[in-house]
CHARMM-style PDB file with segment names, atoms N, HN, CA, C and O in Angstrom:
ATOM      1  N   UNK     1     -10.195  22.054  -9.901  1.00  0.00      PROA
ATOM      2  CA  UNK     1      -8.876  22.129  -9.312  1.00  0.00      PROA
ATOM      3  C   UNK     1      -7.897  21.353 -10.196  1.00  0.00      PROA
ATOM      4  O   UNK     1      -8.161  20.295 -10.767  1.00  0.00      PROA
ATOM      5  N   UNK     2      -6.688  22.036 -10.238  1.00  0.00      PROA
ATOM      6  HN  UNK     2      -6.473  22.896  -9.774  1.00  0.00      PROA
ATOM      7  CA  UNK     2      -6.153  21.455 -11.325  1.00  0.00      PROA
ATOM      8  C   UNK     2      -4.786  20.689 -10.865  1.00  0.00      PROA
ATOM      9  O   UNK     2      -3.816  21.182 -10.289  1.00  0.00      PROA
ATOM     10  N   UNK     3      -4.953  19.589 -11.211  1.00  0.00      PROA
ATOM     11  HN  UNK     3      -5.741  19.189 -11.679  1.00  0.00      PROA
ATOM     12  CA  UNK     3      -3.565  18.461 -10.190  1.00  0.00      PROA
ATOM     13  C   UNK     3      -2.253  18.547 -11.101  1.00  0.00      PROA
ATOM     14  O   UNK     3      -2.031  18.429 -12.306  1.00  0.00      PROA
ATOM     15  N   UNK     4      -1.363  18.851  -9.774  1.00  0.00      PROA
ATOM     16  HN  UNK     4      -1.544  18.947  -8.795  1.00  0.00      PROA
ATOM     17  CA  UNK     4       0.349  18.927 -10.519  1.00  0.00      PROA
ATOM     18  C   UNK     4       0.128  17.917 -10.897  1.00  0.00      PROA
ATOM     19  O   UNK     4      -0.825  17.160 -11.080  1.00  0.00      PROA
ATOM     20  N   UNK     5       1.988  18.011 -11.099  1.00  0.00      PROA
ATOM     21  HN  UNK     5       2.763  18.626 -10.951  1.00  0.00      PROA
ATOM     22  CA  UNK     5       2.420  16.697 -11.424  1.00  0.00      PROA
ATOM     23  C   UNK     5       2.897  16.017 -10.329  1.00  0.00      PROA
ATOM     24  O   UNK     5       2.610  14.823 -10.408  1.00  0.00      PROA
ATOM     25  N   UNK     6       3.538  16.318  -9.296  1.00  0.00      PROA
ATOM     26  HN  UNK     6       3.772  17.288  -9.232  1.00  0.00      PROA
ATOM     27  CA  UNK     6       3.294  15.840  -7.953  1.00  0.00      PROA
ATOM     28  C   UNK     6       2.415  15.213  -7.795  1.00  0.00      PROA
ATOM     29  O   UNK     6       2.665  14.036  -8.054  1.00  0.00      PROA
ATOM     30  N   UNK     7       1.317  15.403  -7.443  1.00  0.00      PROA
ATOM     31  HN  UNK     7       1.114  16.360  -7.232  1.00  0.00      PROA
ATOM     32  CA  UNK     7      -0.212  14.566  -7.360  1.00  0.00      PROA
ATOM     33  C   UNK     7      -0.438  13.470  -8.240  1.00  0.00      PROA
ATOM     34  O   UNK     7      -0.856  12.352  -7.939  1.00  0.00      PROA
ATOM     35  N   UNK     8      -0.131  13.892  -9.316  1.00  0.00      PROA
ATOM     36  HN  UNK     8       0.208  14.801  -9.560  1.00  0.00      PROA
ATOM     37  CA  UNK     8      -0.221  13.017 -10.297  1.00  0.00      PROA
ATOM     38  C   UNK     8       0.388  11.311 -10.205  1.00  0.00      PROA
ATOM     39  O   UNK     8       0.003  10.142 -10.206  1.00  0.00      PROA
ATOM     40  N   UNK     9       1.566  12.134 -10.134  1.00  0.00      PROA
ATOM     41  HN  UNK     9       1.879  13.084 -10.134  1.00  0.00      PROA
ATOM     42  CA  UNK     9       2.897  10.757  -9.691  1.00  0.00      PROA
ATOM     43  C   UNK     9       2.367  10.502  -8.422  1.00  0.00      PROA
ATOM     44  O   UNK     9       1.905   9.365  -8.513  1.00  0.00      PROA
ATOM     45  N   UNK    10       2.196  10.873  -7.421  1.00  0.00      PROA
ATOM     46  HN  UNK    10       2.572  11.797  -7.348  1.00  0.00      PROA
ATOM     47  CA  UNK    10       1.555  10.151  -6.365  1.00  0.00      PROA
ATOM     48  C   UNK    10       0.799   9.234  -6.228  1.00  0.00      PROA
ATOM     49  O   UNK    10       0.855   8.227  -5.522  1.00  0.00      PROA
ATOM     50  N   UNK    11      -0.112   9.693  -7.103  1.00  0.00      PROA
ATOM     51  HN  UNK    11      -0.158  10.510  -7.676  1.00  0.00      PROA
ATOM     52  CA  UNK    11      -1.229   8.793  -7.089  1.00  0.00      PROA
ATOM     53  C   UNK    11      -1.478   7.778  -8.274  1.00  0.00      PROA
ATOM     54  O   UNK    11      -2.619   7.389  -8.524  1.00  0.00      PROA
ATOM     55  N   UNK    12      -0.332   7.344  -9.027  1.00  0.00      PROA
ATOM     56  HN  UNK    12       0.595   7.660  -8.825  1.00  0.00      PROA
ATOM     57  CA  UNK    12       0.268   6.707  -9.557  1.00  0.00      PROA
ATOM     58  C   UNK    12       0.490   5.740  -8.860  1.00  0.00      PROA
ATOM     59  O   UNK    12      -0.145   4.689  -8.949  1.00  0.00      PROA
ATOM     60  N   UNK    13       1.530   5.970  -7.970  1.00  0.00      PROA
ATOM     61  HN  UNK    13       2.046   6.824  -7.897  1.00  0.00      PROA
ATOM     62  CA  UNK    13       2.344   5.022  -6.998  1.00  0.00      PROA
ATOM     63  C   UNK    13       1.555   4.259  -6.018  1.00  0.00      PROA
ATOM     64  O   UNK    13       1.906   3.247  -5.413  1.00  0.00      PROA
ATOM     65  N   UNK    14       0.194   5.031  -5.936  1.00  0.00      PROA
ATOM     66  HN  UNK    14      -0.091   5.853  -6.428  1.00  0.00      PROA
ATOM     67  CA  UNK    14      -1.082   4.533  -4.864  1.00  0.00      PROA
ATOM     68  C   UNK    14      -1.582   3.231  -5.714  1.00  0.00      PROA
ATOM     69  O   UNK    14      -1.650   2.053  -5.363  1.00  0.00      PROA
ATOM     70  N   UNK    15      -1.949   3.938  -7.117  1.00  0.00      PROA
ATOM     71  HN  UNK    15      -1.894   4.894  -7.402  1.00  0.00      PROA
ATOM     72  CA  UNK    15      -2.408   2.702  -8.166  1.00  0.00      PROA
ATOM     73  C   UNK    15      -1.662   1.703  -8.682  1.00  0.00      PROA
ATOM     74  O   UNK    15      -2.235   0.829  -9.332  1.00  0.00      PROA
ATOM     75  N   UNK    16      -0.197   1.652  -8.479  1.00  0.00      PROA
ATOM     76  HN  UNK    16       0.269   2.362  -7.951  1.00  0.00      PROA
ATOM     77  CA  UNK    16       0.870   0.997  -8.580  1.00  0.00      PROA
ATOM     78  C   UNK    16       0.593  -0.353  -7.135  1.00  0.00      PROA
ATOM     79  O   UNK    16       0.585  -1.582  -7.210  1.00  0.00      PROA
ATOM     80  N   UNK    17       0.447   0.340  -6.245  1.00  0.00      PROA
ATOM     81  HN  UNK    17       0.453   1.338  -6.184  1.00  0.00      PROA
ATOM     82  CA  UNK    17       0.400  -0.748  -4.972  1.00  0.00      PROA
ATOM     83  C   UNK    17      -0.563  -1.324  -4.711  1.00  0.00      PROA
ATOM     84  O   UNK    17      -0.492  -2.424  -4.164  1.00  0.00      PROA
ATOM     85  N   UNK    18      -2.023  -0.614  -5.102  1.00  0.00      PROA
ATOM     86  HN  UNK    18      -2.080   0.280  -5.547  1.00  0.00      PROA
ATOM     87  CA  UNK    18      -3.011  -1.378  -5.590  1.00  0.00      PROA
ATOM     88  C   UNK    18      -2.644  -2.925  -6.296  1.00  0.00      PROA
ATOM     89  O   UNK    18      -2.745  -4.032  -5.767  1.00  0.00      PROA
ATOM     90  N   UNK    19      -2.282  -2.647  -7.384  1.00  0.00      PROA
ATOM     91  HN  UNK    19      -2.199  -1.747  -7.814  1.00  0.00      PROA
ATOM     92  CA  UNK    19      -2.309  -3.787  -8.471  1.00  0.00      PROA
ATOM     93  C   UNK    19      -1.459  -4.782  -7.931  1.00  0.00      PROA
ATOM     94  O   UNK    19      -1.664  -5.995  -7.983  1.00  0.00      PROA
ATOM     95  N   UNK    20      -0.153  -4.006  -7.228  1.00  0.00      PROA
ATOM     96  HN  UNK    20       0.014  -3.021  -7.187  1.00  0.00      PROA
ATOM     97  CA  UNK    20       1.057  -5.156  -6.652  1.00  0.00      PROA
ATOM     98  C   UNK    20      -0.181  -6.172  -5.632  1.00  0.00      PROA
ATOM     99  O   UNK    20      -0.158  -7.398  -5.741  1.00  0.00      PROA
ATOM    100  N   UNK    21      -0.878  -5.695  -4.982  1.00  0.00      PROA
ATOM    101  HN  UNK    21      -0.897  -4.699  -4.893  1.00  0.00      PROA
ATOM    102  CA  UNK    21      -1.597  -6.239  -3.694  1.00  0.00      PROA
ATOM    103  C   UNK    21      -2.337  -7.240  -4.037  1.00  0.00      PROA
ATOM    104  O   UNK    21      -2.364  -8.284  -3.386  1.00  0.00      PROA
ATOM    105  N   UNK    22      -3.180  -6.989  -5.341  1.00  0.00      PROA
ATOM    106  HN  UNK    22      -3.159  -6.141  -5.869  1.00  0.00      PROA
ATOM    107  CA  UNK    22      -4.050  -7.756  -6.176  1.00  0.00      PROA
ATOM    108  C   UNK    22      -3.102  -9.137  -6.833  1.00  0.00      PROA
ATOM    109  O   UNK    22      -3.469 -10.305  -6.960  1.00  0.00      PROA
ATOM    110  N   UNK    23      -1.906  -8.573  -7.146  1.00  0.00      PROA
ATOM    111  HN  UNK    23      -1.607  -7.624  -7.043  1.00  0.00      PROA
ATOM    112  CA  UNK    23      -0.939  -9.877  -7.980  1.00  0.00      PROA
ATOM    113  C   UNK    23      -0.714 -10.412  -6.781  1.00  0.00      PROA
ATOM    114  O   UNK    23      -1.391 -11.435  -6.686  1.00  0.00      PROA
ATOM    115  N   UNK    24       0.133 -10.140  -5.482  1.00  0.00      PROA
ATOM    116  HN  UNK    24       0.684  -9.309  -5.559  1.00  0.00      PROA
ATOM    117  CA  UNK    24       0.370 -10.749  -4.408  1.00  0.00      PROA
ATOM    118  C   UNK    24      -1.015 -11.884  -3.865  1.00  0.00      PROA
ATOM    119  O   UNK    24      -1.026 -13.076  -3.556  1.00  0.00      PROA
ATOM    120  N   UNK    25      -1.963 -10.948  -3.937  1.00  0.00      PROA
ATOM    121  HN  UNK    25      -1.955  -9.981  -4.189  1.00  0.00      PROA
ATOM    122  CA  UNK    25      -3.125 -11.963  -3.767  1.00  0.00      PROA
ATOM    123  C   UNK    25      -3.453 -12.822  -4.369  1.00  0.00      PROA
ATOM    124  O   UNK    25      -4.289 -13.468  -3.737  1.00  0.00      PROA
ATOM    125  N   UNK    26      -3.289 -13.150  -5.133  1.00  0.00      PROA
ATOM    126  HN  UNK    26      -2.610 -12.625  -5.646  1.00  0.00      PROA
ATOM    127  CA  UNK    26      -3.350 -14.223  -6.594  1.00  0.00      PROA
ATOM    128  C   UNK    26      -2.558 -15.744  -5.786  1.00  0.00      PROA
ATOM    129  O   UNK    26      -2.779 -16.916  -6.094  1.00  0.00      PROA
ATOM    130  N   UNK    27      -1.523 -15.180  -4.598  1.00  0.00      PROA
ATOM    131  HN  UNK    27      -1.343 -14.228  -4.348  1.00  0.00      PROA
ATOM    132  CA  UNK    27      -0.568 -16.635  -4.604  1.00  0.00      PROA
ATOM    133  C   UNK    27      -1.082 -17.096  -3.290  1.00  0.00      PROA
ATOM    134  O   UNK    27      -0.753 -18.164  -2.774  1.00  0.00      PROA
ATOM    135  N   UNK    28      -1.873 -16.269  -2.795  1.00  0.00      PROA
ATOM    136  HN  UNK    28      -2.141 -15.401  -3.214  1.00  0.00      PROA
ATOM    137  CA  UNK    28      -1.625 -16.335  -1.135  1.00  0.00      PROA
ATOM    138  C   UNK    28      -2.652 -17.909  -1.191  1.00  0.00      PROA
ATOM    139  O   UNK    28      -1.928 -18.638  -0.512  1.00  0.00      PROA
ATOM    140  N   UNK    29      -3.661 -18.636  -1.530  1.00  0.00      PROA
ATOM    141  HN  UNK    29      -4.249 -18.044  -2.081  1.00  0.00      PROA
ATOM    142  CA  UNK    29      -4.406 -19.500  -1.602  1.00  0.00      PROA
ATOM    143  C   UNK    29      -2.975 -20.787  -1.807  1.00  0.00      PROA
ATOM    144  O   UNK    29      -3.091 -21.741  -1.037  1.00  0.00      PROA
ATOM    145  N   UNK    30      -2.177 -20.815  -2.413  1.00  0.00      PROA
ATOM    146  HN  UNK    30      -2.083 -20.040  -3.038  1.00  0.00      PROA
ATOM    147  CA  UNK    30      -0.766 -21.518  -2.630  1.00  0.00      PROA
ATOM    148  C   UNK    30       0.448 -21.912  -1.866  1.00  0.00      PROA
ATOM    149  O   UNK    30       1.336 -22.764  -1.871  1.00  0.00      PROA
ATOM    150  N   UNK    31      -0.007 -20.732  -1.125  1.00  0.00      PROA
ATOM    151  HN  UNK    31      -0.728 -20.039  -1.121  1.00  0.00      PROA
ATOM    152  CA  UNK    31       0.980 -20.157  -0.341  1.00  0.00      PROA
ATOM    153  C   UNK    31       1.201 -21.689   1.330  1.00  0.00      PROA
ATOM    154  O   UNK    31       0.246 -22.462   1.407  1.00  0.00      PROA
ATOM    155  N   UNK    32       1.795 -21.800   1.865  1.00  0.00      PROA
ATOM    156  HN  UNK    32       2.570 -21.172   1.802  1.00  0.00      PROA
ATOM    157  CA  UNK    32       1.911 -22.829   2.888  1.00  0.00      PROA
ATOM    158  C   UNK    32       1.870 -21.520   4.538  1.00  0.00      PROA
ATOM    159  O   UNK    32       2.125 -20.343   4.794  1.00  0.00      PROA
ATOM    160  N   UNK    33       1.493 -22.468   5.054  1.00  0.00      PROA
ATOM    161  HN  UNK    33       1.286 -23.424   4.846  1.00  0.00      PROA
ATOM    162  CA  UNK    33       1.554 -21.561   7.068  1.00  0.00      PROA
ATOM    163  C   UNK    33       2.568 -20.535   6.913  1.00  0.00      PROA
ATOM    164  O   UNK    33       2.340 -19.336   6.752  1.00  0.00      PROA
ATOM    165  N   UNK    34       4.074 -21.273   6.992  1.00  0.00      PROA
ATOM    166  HN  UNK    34       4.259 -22.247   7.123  1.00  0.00      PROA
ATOM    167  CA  UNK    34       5.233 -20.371   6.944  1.00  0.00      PROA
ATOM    168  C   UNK    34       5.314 -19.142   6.375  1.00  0.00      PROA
ATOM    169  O   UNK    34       5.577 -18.149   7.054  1.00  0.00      PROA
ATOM    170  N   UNK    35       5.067 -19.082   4.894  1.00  0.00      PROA
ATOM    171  HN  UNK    35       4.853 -19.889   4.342  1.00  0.00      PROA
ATOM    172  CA  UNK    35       4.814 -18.333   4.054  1.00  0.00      PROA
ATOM    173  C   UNK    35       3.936 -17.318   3.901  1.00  0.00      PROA
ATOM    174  O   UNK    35       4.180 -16.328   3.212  1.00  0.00      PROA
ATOM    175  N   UNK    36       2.615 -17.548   4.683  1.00  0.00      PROA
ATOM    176  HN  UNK    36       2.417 -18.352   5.243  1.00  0.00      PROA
ATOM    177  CA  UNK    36       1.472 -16.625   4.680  1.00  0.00      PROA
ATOM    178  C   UNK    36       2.369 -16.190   6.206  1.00  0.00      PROA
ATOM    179  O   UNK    36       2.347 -14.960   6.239  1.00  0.00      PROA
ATOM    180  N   UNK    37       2.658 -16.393   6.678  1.00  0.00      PROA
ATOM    181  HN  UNK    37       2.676 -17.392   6.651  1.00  0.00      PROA
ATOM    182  CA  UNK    37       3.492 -15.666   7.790  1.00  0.00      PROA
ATOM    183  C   UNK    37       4.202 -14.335   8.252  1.00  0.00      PROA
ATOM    184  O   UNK    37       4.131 -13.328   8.957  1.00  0.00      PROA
ATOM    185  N   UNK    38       5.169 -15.292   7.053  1.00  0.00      PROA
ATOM    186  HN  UNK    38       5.226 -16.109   6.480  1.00  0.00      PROA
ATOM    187  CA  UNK    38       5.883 -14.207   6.595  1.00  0.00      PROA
ATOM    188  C   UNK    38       5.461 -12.718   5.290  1.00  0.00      PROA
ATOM    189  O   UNK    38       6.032 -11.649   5.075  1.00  0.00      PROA
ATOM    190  N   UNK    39       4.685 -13.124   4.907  1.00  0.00      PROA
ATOM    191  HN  UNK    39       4.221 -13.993   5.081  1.00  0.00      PROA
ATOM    192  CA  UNK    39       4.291 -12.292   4.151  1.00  0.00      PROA
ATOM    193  C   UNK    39       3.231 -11.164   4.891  1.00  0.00      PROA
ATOM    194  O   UNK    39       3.107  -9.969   4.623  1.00  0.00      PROA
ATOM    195  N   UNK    40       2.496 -11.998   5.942  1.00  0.00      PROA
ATOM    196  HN  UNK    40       2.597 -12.969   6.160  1.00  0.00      PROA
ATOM    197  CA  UNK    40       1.789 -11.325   6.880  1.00  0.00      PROA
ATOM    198  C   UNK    40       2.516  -9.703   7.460  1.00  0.00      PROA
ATOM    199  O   UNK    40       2.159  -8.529   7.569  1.00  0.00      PROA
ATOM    200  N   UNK    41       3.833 -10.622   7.742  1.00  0.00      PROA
ATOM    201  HN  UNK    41       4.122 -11.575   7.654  1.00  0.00      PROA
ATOM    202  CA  UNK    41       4.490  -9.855   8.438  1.00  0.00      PROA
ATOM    203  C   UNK    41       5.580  -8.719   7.879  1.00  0.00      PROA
ATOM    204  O   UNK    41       6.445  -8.176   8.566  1.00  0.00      PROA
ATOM    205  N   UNK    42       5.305  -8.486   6.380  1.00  0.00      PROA
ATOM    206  HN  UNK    42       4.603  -8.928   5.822  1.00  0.00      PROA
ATOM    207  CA  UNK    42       6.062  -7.738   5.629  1.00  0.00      PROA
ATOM    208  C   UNK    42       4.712  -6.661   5.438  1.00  0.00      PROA
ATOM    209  O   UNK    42       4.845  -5.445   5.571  1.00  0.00      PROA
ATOM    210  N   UNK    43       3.582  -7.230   5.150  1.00  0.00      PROA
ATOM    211  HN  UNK    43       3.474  -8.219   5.042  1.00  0.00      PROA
ATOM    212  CA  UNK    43       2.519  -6.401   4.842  1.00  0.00      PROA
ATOM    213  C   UNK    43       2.108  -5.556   5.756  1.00  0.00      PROA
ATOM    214  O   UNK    43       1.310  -4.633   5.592  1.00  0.00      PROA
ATOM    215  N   UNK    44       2.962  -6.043   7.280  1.00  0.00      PROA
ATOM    216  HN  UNK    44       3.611  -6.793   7.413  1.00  0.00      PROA
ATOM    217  CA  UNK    44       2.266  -4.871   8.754  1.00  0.00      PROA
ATOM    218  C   UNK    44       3.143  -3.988   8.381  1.00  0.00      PROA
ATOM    219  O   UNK    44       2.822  -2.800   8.388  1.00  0.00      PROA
ATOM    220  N   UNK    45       4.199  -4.318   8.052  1.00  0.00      PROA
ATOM    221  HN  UNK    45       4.460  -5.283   8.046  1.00  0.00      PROA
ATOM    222  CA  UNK    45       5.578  -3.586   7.902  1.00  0.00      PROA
ATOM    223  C   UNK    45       4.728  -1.934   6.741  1.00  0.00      PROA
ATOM    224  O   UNK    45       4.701  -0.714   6.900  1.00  0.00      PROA
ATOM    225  N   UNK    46       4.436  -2.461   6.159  1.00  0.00      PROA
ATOM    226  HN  UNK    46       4.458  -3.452   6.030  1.00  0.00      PROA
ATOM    227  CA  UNK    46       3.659  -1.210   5.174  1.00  0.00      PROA
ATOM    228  C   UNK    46       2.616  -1.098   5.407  1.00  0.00      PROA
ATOM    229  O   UNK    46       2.098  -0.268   4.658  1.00  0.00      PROA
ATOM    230  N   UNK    47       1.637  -1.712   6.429  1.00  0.00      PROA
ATOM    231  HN  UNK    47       2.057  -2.386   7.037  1.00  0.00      PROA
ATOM    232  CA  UNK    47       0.484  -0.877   6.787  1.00  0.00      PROA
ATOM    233  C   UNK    47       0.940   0.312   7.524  1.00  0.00      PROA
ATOM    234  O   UNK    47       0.345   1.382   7.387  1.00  0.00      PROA
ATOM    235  N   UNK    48       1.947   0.191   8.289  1.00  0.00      PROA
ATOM    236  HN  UNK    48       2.430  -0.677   8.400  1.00  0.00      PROA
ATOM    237  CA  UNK    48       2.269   1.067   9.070  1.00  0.00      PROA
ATOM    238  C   UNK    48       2.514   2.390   8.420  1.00  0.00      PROA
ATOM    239  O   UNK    48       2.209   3.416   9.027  1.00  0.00      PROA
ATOM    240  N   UNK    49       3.049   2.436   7.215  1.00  0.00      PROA
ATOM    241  HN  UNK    49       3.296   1.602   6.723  1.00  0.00      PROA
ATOM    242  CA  UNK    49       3.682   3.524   6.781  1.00  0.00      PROA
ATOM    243  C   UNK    49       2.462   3.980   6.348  1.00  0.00      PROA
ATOM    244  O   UNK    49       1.996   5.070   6.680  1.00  0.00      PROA
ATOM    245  N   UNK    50       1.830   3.052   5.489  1.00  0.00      PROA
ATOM    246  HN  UNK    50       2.209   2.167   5.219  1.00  0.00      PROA
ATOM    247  CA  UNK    50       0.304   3.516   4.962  1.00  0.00      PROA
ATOM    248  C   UNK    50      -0.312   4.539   6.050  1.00  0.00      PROA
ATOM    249  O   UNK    50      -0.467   5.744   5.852  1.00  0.00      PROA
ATOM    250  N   UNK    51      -0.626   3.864   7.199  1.00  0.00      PROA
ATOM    251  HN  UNK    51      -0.500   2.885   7.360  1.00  0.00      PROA
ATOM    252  CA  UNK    51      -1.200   4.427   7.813  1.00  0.00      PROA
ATOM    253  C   UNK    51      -0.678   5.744   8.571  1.00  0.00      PROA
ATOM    254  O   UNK    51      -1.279   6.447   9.383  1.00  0.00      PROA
ATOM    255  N   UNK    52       0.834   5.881   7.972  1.00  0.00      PROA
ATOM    256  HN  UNK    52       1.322   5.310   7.312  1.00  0.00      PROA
ATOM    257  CA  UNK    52       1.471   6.982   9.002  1.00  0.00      PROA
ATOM    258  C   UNK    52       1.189   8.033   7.643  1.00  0.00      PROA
ATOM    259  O   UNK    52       1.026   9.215   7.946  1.00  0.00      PROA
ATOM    260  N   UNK    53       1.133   7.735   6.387  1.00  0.00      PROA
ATOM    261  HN  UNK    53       1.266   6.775   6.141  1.00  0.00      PROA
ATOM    262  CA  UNK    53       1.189   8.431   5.357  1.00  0.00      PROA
ATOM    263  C   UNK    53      -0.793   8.885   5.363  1.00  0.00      PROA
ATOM    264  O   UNK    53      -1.381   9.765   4.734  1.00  0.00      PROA
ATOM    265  N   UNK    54      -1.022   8.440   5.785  1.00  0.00      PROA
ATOM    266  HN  UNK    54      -0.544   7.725   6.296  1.00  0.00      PROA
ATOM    267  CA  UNK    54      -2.536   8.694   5.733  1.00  0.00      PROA
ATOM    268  C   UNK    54      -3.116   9.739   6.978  1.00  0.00      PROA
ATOM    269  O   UNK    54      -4.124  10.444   6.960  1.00  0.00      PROA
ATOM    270  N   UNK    55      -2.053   9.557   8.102  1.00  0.00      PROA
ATOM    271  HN  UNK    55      -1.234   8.984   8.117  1.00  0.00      PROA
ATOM    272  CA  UNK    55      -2.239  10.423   9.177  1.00  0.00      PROA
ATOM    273  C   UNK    55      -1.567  11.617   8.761  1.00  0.00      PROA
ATOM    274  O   UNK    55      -2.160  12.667   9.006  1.00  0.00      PROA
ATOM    275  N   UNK    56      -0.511  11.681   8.211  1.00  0.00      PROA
ATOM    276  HN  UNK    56      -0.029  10.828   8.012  1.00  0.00      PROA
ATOM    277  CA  UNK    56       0.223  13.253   7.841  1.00  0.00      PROA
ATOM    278  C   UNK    56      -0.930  13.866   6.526  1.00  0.00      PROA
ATOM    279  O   UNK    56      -0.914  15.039   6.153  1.00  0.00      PROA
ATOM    280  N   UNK    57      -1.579  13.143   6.140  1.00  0.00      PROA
ATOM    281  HN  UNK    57      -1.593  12.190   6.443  1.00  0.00      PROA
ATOM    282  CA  UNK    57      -2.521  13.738   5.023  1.00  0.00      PROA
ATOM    283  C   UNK    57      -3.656  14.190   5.879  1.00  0.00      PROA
ATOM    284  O   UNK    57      -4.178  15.290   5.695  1.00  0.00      PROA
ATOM    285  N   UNK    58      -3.997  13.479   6.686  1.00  0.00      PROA
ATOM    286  HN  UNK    58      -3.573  12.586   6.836  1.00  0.00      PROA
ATOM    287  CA  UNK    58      -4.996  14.126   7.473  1.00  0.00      PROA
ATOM    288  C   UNK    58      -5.074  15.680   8.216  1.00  0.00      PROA
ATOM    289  O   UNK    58      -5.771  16.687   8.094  1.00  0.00      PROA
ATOM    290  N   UNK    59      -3.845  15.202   9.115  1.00  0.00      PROA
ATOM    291  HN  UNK    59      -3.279  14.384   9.214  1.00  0.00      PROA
ATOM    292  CA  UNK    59      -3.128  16.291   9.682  1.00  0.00      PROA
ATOM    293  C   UNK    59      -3.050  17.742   8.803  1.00  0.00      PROA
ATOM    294  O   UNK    59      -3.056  18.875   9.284  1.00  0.00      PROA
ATOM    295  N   UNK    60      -2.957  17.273   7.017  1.00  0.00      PROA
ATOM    296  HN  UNK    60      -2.953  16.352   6.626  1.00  0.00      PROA
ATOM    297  CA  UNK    60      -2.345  18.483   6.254  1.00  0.00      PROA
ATOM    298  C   UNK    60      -3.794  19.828   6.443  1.00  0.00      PROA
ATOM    299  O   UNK    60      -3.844  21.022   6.739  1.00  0.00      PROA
ATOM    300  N   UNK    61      -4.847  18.671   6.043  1.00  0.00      PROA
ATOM    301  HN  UNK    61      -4.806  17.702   5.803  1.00  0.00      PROA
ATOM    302  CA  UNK    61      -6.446  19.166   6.239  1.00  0.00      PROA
ATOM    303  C   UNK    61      -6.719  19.923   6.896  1.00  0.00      PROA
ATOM    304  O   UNK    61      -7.283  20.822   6.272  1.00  0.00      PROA
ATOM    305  N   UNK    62      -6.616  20.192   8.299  1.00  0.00      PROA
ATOM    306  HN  UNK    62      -6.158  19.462   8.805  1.00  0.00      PROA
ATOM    307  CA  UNK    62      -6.536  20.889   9.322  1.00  0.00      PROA
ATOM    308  C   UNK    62      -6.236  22.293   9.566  1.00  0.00      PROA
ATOM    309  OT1 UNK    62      -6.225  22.731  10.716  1.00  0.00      PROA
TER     310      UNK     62
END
């Protein structure tokens, strides 16, 4: 099967947020209460989408 370029760039942007997650993780041991907090709470902020982006892919399957 042969992947656009759509796909391509997509899954780019997947391997892009990968690596951001991995650098973000690097500080969190540094990081103070407040801070892991707040960051907690930016990261639900994009699980959500993750997970809404993962349900419309599912859905596509079907």
């Amino acid at each position: 099967m042969v992947a656009t370029g759509e796909l391509i760039r997509a899954m780019n942007y997947v391997d892009d947020m990968t690596a951001t997650l991995r650098r973000i993780a690097i500080y969190i041991p540094n990081m103070n209460a407040e801070e892991r907090k707040r960051l907690a709470e930016a990261l639900k902020g994009a699980q959500a989408q993750i997970g809404s982006a993962i349900a419309d892919l599912e859905k596509a399957e079907k």
